[in-house]
C-alpha positions in Angstrom: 49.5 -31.1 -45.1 48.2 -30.1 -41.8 45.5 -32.5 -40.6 42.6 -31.2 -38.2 41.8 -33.2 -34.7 38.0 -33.5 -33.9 36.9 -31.7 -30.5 37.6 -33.6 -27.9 34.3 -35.2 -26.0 34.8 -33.3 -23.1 34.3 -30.0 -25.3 31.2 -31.4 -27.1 29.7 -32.4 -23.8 30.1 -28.8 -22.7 28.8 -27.3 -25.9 25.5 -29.2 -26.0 25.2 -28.4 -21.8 25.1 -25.0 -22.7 22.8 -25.4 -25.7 20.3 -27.3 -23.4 20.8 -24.6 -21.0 20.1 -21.6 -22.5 16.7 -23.4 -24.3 15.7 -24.2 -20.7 15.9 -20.5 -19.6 14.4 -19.4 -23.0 11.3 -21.4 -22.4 10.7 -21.2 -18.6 9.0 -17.9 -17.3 11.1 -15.8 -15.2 9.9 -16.2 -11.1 9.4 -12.6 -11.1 7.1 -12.6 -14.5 5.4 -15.8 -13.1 4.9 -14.4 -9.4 2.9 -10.8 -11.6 1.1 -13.0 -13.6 0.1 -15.2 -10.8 -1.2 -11.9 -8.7 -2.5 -10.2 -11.8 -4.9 -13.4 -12.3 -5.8 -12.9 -8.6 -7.2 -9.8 -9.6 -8.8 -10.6 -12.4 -11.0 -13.2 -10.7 -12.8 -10.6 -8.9 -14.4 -9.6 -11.6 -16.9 -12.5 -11.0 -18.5 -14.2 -7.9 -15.6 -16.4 -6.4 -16.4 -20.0 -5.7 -17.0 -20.8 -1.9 -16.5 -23.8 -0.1 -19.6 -25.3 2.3 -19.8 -23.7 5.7 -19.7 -24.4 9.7 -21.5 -23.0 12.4 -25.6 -21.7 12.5 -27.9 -19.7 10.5 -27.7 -16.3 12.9 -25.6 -13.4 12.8 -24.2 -10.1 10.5 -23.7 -12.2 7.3 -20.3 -10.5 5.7 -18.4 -11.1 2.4 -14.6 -10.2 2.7 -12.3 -10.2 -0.1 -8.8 -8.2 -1.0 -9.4 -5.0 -3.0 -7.5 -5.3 -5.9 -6.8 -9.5 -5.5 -4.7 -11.4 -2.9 -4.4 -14.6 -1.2 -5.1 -15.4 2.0 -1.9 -16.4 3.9 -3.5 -16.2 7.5 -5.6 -15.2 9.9 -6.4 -13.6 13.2 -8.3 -15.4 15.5 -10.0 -14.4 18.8 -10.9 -16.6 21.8 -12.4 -16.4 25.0 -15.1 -18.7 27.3 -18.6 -18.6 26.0 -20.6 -18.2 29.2 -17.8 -18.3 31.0 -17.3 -21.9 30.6 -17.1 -23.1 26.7 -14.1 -21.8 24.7 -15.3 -20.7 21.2 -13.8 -18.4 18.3 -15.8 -15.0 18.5 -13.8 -13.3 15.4 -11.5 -13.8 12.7 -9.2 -11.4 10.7 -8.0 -12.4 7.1 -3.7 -11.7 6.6 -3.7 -11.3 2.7 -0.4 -11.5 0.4 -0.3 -9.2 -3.1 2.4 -8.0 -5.0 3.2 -5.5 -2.6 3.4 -7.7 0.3 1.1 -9.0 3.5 -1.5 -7.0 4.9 -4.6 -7.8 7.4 -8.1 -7.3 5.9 -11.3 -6.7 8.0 -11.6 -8.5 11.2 -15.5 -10.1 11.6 -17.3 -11.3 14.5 -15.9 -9.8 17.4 -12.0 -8.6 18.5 -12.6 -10.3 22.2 -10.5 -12.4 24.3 -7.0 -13.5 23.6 -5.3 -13.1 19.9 -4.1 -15.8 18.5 -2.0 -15.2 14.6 -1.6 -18.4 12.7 0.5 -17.3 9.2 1.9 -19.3 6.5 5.8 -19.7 5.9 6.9 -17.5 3.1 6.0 -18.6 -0.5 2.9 -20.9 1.1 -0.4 -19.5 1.1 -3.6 -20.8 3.4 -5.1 -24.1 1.2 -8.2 -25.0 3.7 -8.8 -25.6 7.6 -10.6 -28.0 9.5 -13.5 -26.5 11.6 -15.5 -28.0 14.6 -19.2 -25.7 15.1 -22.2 -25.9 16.8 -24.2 -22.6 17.2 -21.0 -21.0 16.4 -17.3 -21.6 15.6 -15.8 -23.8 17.9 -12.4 -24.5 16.8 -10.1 -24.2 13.7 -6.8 -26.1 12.0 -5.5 -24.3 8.9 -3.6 -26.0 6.6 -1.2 -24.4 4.0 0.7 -24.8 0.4 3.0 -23.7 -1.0 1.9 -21.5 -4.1 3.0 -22.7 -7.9 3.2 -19.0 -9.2 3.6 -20.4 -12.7 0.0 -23.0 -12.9 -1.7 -20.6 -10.6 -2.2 -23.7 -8.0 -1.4 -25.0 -4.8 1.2 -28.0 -4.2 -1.1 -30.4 -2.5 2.5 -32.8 -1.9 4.0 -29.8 0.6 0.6 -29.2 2.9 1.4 -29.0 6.5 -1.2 -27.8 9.6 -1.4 -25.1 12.4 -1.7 -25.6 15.5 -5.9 -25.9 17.1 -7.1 -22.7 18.1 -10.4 -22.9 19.9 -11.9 -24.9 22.1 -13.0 -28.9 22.1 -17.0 -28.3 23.1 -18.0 -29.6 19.8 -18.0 -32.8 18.0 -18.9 -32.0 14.8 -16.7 -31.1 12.6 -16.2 -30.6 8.7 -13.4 -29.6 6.3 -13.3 -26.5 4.2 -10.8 -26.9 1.0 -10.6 -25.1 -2.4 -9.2 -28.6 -3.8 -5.6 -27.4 -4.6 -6.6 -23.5 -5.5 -5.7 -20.7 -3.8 -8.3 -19.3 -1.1 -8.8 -15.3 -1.9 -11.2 -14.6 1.1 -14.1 -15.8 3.6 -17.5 -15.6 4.1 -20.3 -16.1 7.0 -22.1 -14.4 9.8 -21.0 -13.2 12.9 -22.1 -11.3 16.4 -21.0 -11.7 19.6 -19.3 -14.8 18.9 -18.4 -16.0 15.0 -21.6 -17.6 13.8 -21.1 -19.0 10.3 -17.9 -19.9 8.7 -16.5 -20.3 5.3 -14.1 -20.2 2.0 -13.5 -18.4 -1.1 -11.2 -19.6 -4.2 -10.3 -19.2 -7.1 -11.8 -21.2 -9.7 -11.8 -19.6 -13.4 -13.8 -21.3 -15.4 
């Protein structure tokens, strides 16, 4: 009579490593899938006022409202310097750098495109999370901070945040942090002229 050997425990090991495996790739989203769905809700949440953060800088000024037509992130910016009566360094504008789908793209530059250009832009797969801003009368000087994006909970990763370089000046002393708490910003709002006058935010916050 011919008598049949179990499997070995090196096979059975295999067997349920494989198992485990292809449940794991069954229930996790694909990146690509999460990355669409991550953008497509970035969309979505233009359908309704977005939540803003507090502001820096004065009352005066163009007030402007700039978001990304058809949902983005912001994953930079554009800033301009130059000496404010020839003797106080200030930020007179700011350009949003957006990520979709599709890629990066800049958005509409406010205040005014005076003075040297300075680009601060997130690593790829980080996205701008909040800055630090020192204002008087107007925008003094910036640090922007970045996260990298969770595609799949449509957050930020608060553990991987790391800071810019200061662009600006150092007339001012007071000085105040804009943050979306962990959600990704999708655009800024404030009031500009001559110089950038008012500062601030806009994330995404579904409710």
């Amino acid at each position: 009579m011919k008598i049949s050997h179990p499997r070995s425990c090196h096979t059975i090991l295999i067997l349920v490593y494989a198992t485990l495996t292809l449940v794991g790739l069954v229930q996790a989203a694909p990146p690509d899938k999460a990355r669409e769905h991550f953008f497509a809700s970035m969309k979505t949440s233009q359908q309704k006022p977005a939540a803003q953060t507090k502001t820096v800088g004065s009352p005066t000024g163009l007030v402007f409202s700039d978001t990304l037509e058809g949902g983005g992130v912001i994953v930079g910016f554009d800033f301009w310097t130059s000496n404010y009566s020839g003797r106080i360094l200030v930020v007179n504008g700011v350009c949003p750098i957006y990520q979709n789908s599709k890629g990066r793209l800049r958005g509409k530059p406010h205040g005014n495109r005076i003075g040297n250009l300075t680009t601060v832009e997130a690593r790829e797969g980080y996205a701008v999370s909040g800055l630090t801003a020192k204002a008087g009368d107007r925008l003094d000087r910036v640090q922007v901070e970045f996260m990298r994006i969770n595609f799949a909970t449509l957050n930020l990763e608060p553990a991987t945040i790391y800071k810019s370089n200061w662009v600006g000046g150092t007339n001012s002393r007071y000085e105040r942090h804009l943050t979306g708490g962990g959600k990704p910003i999708i655009g800024i709002f404030g009031a500009g002229g001559d110089e950038l006058d008012r500062f601030g935010l806009l994330y995404y916050a579904p409710k």
